[in-house]
N, C-alpha and C positions, 0 to 999 in steps of 0.2 A: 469321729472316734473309730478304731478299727477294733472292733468284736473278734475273738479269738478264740474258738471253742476246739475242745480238746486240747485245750492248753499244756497237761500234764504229759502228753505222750510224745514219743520221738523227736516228731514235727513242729508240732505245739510249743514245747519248753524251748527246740532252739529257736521257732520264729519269735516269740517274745523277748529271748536276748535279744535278737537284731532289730523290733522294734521299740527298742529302748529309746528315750528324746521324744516319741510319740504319743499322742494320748492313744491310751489302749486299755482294754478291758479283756484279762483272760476267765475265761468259764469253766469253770471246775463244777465238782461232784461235791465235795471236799473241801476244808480251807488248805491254802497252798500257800502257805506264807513266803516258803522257799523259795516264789516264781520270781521274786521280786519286782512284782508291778502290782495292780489295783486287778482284785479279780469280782467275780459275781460268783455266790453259788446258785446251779442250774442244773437242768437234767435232761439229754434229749428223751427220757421216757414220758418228760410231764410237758411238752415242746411249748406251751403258752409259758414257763420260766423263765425261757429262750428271749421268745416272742418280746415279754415285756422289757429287755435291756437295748433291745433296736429301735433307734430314731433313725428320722431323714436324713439323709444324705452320710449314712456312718457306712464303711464298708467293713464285711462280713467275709472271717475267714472257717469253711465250714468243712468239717474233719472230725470224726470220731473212728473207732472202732465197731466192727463189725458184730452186730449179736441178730437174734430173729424178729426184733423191731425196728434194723434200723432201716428199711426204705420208706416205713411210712411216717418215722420221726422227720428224715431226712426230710420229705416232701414237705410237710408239715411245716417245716421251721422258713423252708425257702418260700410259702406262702405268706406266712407272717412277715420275714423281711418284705417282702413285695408289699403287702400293707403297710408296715413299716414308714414305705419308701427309701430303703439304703440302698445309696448308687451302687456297689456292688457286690459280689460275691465271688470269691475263689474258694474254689471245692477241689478237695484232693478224691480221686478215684484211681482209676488203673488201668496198664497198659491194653487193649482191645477191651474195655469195658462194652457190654451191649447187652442189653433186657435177652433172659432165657440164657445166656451165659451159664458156666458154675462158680456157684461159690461168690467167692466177694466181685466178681466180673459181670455176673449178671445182676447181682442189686446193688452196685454201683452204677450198673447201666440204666437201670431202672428211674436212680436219680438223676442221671443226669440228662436223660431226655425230658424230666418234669423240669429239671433249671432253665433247660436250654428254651422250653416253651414259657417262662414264668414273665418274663420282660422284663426283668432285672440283668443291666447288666452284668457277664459273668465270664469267667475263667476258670476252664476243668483243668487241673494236674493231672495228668496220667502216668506214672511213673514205673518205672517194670521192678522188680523186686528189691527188695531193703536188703542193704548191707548189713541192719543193726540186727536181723534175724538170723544171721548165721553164728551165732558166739550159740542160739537154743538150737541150732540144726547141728550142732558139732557133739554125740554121744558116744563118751569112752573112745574117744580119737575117730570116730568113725561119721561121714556123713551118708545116709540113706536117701536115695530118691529114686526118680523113673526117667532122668531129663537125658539118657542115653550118651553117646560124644558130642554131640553137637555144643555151640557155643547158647549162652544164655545172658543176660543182662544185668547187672546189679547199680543201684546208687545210693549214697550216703544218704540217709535222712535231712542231715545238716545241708544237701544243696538243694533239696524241695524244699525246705525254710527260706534257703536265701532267696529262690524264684516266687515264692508267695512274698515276701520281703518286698522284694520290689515293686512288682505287681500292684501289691496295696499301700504302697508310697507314692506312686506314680499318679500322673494325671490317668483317668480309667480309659484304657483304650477301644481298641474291636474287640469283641467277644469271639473268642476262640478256644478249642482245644489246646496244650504243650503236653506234648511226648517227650519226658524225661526220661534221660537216661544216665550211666556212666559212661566212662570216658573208653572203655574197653569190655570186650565182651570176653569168657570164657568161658570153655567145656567145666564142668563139675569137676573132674578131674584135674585141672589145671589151679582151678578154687582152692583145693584140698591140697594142694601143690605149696600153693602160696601161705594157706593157714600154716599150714608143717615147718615152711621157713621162718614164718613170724614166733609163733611158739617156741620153734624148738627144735619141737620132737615129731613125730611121723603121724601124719592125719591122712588116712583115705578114703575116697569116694568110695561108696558101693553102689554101683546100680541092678534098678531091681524090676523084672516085669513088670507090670501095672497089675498081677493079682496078689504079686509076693508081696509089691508092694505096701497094697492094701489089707493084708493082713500083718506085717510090720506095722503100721500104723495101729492096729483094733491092739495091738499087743502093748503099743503106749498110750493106749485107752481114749485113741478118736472115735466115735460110737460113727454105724452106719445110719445114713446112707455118706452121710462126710467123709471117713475114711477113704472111700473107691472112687467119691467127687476126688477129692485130694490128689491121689494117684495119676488118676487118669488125668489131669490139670500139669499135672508134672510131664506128664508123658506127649502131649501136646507142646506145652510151654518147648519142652525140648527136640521141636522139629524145625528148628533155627529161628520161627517167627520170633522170638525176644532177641535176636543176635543183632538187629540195627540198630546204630548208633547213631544220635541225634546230637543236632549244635542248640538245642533250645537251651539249656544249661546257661552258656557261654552267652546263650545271643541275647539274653533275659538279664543277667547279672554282672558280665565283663569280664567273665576269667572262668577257665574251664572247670568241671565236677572233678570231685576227689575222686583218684584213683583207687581200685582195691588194697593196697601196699599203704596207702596214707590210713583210709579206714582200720588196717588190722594194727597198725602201728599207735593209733592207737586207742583201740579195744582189746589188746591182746591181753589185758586182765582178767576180763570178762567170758574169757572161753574155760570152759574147767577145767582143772590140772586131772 
């Protein structure tokens, strides 16, 4: 059986389309009738929930959202699969994930060095920033950040589905990292380029110090120390390290990641008027 937690989110809803014809089990909070498959209610806060829907040889797709429990949920549940015994585990994290990091990089990192030691086999997704977050980054036609000119990385949500998709169809291979990406990089300003043609009407970047920044943010009520984490993560992220582009996509599933143009075309409902 393939285990599918965070089933509701991005990731979640599309990789249980695609593992449709499969036995699968998604993990909800909530009943989700909508998912259209057989789900469990669970909770990574109570992680023995979890625990008990894992048998031997089931593999385990492990992904939630980020809150101030979750590296010791995380750990927790991939100790259980290990008792368990399910062959394996694909974990979505993120691009340079590593303990001491900020923000969701460092307690992604956190988990995925406890995976990488558990002896289950395992596959981290690393993936550089979601497409589906830019419809809430776009305010009153404006987008704010810190990521300077340089170029930055985005990918559909829908091609990390298809690469877990596979992954846990396939006979389980080496354990390894994939560095997901899209299929092209651009400056923020080029992003806001492209929203503006999709839309319509005229969307601009604004870039902002890393202090202006950070108080932009306190002003749409991210509280510190997060807000100036936030900033200065932008301000970083935007010194080209997210600008390489990777064939894991392509080499995992057989056909390349959607490009920016495919994504806005279409989510362009979903941006505010």
């Amino acid at each position: 059986m393939i285990v599918v937690t965070g089933a509701t989110g991005s990731i979640g809803r599309a990789l249980v389309e695609r593992l449709r014809g499969h036995d699968t089990l998604a993990v909800v909070r909530k009943p989700a009738d909508d998912l259209g498959t057989d789900y469990a209610l669970a909770d990574f806060d109570e992680p023995a929930t979890i625990g008990r829907l894992l048998s031997e040889g089931d593999r385990l797709f492990l992904n939630s959202s980020l809150w101030p429990g979750f590296v010791d949920a995380h750990r927790a549940v991939i100790d259980l699969a290990a008792h368990a015994g399910v062959a394996q585990i694909v974990a979505v994290s993120v691009r340079d994930a590593a303990p001491g990091a900020k923000l969701g990089g460092g307690m992604h990192g956190e988990v995925d060095a406890h995976l990488r030691k558990s002896g289950v086999p395992w596959s981290i997704l690393q993936p550089t920033g979601f497409m589906q977050n830019l419809p809430r980054d776009v305010q009153n036609d404006r987008v704010y950040g810190s990521y300077g000119p340089k170029e930055v990385n985005y990918i559909d949500t829908r091609d990390i589905a298809e690469v877990a998709a596979a992954l846990l169809t396939r006979p389980v291979g080496e354990s390894r990292d994939h560095v997901l990406t899209g299929p092209e990089s651009f400056s923020h300003e080029r992003i806001a380029a492209q929203i503006s043609a999709a839309l319509g009407r005229p969307v601009h970047y604004v870039d902002l110090p890393v202090p202006e920044m950070t108080a932009h943010l306190e002003r749409q009520g991210v509280p510190q120390p997060h807000a100036g984490d936030l900033a200065e993560l932008m301000g970083t992220t935007g010194d080209g390290r997210w600008a390489t582009v990777t064939t894991a996509v392509e080499d995992l599933t057989g056909r390349p990641p959607r490009p920016l143009s495919a994504f806005l075309a279409d989510h362009r409902t979903q941006f505010s008027s």
